[in-house]
C-alpha positions in Angstrom: 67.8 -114.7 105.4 65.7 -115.1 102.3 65.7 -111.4 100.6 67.0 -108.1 101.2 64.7 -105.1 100.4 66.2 -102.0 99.7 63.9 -99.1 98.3 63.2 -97.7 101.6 65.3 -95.5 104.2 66.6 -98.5 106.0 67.0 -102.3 104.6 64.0 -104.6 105.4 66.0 -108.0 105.9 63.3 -110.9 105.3 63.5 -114.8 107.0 60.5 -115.5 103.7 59.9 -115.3 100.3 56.5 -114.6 100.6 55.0 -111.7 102.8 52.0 -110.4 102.3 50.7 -107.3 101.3 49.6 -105.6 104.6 52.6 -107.2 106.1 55.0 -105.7 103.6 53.4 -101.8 103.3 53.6 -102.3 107.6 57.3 -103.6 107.5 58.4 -100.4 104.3 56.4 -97.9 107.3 58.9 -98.8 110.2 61.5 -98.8 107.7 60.7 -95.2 106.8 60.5 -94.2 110.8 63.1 -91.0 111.1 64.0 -93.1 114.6 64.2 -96.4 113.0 67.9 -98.0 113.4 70.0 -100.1 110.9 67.3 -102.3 109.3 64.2 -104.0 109.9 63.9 -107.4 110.3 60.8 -109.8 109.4 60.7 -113.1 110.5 59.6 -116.1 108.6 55.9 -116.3 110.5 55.1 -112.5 109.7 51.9 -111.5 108.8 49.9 -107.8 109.0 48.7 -107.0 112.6 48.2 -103.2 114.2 50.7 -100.7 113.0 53.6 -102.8 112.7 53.8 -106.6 111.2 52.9 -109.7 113.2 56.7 -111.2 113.5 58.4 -108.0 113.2 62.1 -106.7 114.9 62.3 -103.0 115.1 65.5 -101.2 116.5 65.2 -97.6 117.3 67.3 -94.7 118.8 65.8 -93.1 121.6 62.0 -93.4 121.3 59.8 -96.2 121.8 56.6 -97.4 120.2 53.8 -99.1 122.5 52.1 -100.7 118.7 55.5 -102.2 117.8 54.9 -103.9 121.3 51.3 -104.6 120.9 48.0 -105.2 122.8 49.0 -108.6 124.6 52.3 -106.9 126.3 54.6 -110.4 127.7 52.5 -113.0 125.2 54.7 -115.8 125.3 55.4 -119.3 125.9 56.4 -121.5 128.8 57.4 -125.6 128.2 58.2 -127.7 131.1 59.7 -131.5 130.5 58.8 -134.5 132.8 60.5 -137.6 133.0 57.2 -139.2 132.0 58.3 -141.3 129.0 54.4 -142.0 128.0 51.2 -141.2 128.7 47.8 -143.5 128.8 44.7 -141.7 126.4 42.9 -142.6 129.1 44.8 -140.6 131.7 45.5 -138.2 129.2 41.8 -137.4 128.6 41.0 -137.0 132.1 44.2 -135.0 133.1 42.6 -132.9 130.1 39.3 -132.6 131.6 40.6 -131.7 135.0 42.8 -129.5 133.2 39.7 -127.5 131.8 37.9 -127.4 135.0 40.8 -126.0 137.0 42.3 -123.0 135.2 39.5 -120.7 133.4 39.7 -120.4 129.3 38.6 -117.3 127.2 37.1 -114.7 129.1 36.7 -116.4 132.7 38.5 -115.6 135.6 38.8 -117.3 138.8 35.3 -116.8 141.3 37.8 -115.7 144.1 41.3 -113.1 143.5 44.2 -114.4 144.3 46.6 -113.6 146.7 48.9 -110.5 145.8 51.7 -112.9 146.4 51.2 -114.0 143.5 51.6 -110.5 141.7 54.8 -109.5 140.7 56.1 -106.2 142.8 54.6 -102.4 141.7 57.5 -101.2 143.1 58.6 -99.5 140.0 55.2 -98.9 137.9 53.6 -95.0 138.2 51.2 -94.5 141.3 47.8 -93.8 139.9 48.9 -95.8 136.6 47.3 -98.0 134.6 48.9 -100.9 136.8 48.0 -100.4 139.5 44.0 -99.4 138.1 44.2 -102.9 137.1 45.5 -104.4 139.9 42.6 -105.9 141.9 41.1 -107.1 138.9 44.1 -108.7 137.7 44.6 -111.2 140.5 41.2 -112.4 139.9 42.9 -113.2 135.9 46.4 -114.1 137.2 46.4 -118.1 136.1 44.2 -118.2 133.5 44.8 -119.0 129.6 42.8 -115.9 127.8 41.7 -116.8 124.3 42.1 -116.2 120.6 45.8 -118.5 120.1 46.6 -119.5 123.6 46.4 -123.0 124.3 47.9 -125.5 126.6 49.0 -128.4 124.9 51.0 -132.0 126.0 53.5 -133.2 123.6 55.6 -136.3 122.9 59.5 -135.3 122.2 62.0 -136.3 120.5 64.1 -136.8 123.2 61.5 -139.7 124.8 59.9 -137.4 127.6 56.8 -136.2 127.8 56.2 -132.3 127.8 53.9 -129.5 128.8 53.1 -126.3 127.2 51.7 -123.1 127.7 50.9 -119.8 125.5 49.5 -117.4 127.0 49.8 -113.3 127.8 48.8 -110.8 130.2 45.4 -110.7 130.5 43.2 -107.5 130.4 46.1 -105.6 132.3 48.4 -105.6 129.3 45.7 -104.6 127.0 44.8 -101.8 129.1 48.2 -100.6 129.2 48.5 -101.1 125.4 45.6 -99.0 124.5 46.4 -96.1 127.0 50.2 -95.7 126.1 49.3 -95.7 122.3 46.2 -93.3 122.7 48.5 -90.8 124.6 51.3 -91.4 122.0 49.0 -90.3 119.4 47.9 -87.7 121.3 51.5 -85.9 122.1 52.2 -86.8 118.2 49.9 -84.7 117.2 50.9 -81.8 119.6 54.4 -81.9 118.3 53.1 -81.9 115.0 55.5 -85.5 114.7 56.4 -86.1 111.0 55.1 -90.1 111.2 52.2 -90.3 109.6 49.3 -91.1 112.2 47.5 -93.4 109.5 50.8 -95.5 110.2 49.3 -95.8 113.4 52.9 -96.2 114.6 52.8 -93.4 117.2 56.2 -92.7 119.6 57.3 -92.0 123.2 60.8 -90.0 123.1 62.6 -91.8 125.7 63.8 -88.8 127.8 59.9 -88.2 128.7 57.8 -89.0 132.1 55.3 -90.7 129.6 58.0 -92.8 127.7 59.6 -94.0 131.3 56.1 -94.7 132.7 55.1 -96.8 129.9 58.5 -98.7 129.8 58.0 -99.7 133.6 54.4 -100.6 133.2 55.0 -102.5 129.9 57.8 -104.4 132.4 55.1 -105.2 134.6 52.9 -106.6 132.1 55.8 -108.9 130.9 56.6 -110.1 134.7 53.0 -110.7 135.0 52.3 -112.7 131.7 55.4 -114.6 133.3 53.4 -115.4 136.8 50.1 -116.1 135.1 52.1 -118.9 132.7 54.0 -120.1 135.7 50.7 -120.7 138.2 49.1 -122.2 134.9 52.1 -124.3 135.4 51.7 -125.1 138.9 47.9 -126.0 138.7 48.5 -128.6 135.2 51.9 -130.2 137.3 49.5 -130.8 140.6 46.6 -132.3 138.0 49.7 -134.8 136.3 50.7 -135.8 140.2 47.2 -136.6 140.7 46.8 -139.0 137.7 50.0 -140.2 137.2 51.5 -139.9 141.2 55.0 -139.9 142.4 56.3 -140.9 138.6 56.3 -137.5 137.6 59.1 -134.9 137.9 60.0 -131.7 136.3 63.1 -131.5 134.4 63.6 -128.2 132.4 61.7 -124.6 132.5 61.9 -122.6 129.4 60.2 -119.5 129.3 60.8 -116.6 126.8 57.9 -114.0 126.0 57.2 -112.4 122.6 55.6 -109.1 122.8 57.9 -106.7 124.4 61.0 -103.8 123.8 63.8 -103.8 125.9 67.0 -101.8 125.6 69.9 -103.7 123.8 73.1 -103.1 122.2 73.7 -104.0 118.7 76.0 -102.8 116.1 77.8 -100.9 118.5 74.7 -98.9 119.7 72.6 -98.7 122.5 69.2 -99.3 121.0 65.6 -99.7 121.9 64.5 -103.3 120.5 61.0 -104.0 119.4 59.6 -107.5 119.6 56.2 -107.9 118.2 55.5 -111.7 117.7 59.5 -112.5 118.1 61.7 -114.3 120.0 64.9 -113.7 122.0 67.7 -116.0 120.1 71.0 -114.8 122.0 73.6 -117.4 121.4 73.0 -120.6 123.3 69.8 -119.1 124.4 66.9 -122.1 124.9 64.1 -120.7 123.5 60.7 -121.8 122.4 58.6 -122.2 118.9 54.6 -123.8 118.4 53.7 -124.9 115.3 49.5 -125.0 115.6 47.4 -128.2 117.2 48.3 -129.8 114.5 52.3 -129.8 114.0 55.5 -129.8 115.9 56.6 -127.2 118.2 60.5 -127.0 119.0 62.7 -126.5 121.6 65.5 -124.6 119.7 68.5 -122.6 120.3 69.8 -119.4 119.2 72.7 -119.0 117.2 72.8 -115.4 118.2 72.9 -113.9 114.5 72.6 -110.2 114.5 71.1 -109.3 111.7 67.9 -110.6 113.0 68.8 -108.5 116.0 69.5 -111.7 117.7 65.8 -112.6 117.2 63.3 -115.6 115.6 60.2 -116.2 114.9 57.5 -116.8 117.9 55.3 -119.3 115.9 54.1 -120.9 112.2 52.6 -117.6 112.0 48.6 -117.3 110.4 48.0 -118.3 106.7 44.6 -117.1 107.1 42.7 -114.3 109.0 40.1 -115.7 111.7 37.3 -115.0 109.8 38.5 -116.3 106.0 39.4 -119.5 107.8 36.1 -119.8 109.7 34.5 -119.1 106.2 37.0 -121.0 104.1 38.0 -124.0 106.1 35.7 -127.7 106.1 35.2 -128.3 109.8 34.9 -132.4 109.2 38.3 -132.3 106.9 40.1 -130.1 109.8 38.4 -132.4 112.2 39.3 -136.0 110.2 42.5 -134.4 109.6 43.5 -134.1 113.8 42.0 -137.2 114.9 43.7 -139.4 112.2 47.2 -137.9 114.2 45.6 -139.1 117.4 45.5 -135.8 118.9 43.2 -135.0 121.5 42.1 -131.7 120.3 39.4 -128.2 120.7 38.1 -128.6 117.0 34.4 -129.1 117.8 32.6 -126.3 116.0 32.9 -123.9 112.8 33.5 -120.9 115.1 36.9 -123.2 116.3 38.3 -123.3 112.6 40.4 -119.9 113.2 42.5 -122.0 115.4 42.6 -124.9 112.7 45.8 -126.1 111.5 45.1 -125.0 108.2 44.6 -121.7 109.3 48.5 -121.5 109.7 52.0 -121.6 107.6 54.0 -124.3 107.5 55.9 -124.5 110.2 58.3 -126.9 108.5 59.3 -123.7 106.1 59.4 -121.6 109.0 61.6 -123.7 110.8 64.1 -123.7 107.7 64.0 -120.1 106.4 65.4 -119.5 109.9 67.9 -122.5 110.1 70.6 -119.2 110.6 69.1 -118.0 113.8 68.4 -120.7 116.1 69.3 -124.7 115.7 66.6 -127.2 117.0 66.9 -129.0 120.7 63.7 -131.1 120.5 61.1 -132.0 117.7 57.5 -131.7 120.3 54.4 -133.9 119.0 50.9 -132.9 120.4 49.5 -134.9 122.1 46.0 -133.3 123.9 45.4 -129.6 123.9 43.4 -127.1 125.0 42.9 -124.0 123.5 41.5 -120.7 124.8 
C-alpha cells in the first residue's frame, strides 16, 4: 500500500502515488456512499471510468451497484501454457493469420449461431429478462474477441514454455444488462428520493429487492458467459497451434479469473457485497493473471491474500492516456519502430491503433511493485505475436 487517505467517511487505501484527478474525486464518491464498508481500495492501474474508478474495490452492506460492476460484466483474462518450448516467426505468423480468420475481432460475429451447448445454463436468470432477450443473438457472439483492449496475444515465459492469452468480456449481452440494471437503479433512486447524489452516477439495488436479485443472477450469467466465450476462443487458437505445429503441442495449465464483477464475500468479520471493477481475485495461493500492453510483460502471479485490498489486485498496467489523447498525442512510426525493434508481431498499423499503443499505458513494472503485498509473481510472459480487437 502506497498512501492512506483519510478526509472522507471511509479510508481510501491506495496501491499508487499518483491517481488522477477523475480517478480520485470517483474513489472520495464511493467512499462517501452511506452503504459503503470499511474502506475503499484503489489499485495501482486505476484510472477514471463511469461512476466508480477503473481499478477500484468497493465493499458494501446490503446494496449493490451495477456501475461499480461496469458495462463489460465478466471482462477478464484466460492464459493457457503449452509444452511448446519455441516457436518459428514463420509458423508464428501464419498461426496468426489463421488466428484472425477464424475467431471474429471488433464488432463481427460469427455468419452462423452457435449451438446453445455452448451457452452457459438460464436456469437461474429472470424469464423475460434481459438474458434471455439477448440470448439468440448472443450465440451468434459467443467465441469472439470484441474490441477496444481485448487482444489475444502468444508469449515466451519465464519458465521456457510457450503461452497463450486471451482478454476478452461478454459481448453485447453484458452491456445490455449493464445499461438496463443502472437505468432502473437510477430510476428507483430517484423514487426513494436516495441521498447519493445521481451526478455520482453511482446508483443502488438494496439487496432484499426482486430488481437487486434479478440483476445479481443476470450479472452471474454474463460472468459464466465471458467465461465460455474466452474458453471456445481457446478451443479454436489450440486447434490452429495443432494444425501448424502437430502432435508437439499440449496444454499444461488453465488460468482463468475475470475482472468486472461483485460477488458476496466475507471480510472483516462481515458478510459483504464486493465490487470489482478492473480488479482481480488475489485469495491466498490463488493463480491469477495480469497483462501489461503489446508491448510489456504480462504475469502469472499469486495472491498473497492481503485484506486490505479486499483480497484483491490490479487487472492490468492500467491507461496513462485516454484513447483519444493517445491517438492525438502518440507518433505512430516511434510506437511502431518501438514494437518491431522487440520482435513482436504486433496490430500497430494505423493512427486510429495508437489507443492500444504501449505508450498509451502505465508502467507495468511500477504496477507490478506497488502491489508486491498482494500477489507474488509465478511467471515473467514476453509477447510474442498479438492480436488485438
Amino acid at each position: 500500500m502506497q498512501q492512506v487517505i483519510s478526509t472522507e467517511n471511509i479510508p481510501i487505501k491506495l496501491w499508487l502515488n499518483n491517481i488522477e484527478e477523475g480517478a480520485l474525486k470517483q474513489a472520495k464518491n464511493i467512499a462517501n456512499l452511506p452503504f459503503a464498508f470499511r474502506h475503499v481500495a484503489i489499485m495501482p492501474d486505476s484510472h477514471e471510468g463511469y461512476g466508480m474508478p477503473i481499478g477500484g474495490v468497493l465493499a458494501t452492506k446490503g446494496v449493490i451497484v451495477p456501475n461499480a460492476v461496469g458495462v463489460d460484466i465478466g471482462c477478464g483474462m484466460c492464459a493457457v501454457k503449452t509444452n511448446l518450448h519455441s516457436i518459428q516467426e514463420k509458423e508464428l505468423k501464419k498461426i496468426m493469420g489463421a488466428i484472425r480468420n477464424s475467431i471474429p475481432l471488433g464488432f463481427k460475429h460469427h455468419p452462423e449461431k452457435k449451438d446453445v451447448m455452448l451457452m452457459p445454463s438460464m436456469e437461474k436468470v429472470p424469464q423475460y429478462g434481459i438474458v434471455q432477450r439477448q440470448f439468440d443473438a448472443a450465440r451468434g457472439q459467443i467465441g469472439t474477441l470484441g474490441g477496444g483492449n481485448h487482444f489475444i496475444e502468444i508469449q515466451k515465459g519465464n519458465d521456457g514454455h510457450i503461452w497463450i492469452m486471451i482478454h476478452s468480456g461478454s459481448r453485447n449481452i453484458g452491456l445490455k444488462v449493464a445499461e438496463h440494471y443502472n437505468r432502473l437503479a437510477k430510476k428507483l433512486n430517484e423514487q426513494w428520493h436516495s441521498e447519493v447524489d445521481k451526478k455520482m452516477d453511482l446508483a443502488f439495488l438494496p439487496i432484499e429487492t426482486q430488481e437487486a436479485k434479478d440483476y445479481f443472477n443476470e450479472m452471474q450469467y454474463c460472468v459464466d458467459f465471458a467465461f465460455a466465450n474466452r474458453k471456445l476462443m481457446m478451443d479454436t487458437i489450440k486447434g490452429i497451434f495443432l494444425d501448424f505445429v502437430g502432435k508437439r503441442f499440449e496444454e499444461f495449465d488453465f488460468v482463468n479469473i475475470a475482472h468486472n464483477y461483485a460477488a458476496w464475500e466475507n471480510h472483516f468479520g462481515s458478510n459483504v457485497i464486493v465490487h470489482r471493477k478492473g480488479a482481480t481475485s488475489a485469495r491466498e495461493g490463488e493463480i491469477g493473471i495480469i497483462p501489461g500492453s503489446q508491448g510489456t510483460k504480462s504475469y502469472i502471479v499469486r495472491g498473497k491474500g492481503n485484506p486490505e485490498s479486499f483480497t484483491s489486485c490490479s487487472h492490468g498496467a492500467g491507461r496513462l492516456m485516454g484513447r483519444k489523447q493517445a491517438q492525438r498525442e502518440l507518433n505512430l512510426e516511434a510506437e511502431i519502430a518501438r514494437l518491431d525493434k522487440q520482435g513482436i508481431i504486433h496490430s500497430i498499423r494505423h493512427k486510429s491503433d495508437l489507443d492500444e499503443a504501449p505508450s498509451a499505458y502505465k508502467n507495468i513494472d511500477v504496477v507490478m511493485e506497488n502491489q508486491s503485498d498482494l500477489v507474488d509473481i509465478v511467471v515473467e510472459l514476453s509477447p510474442l505475436a498479438v492480436v488485438k480487437g
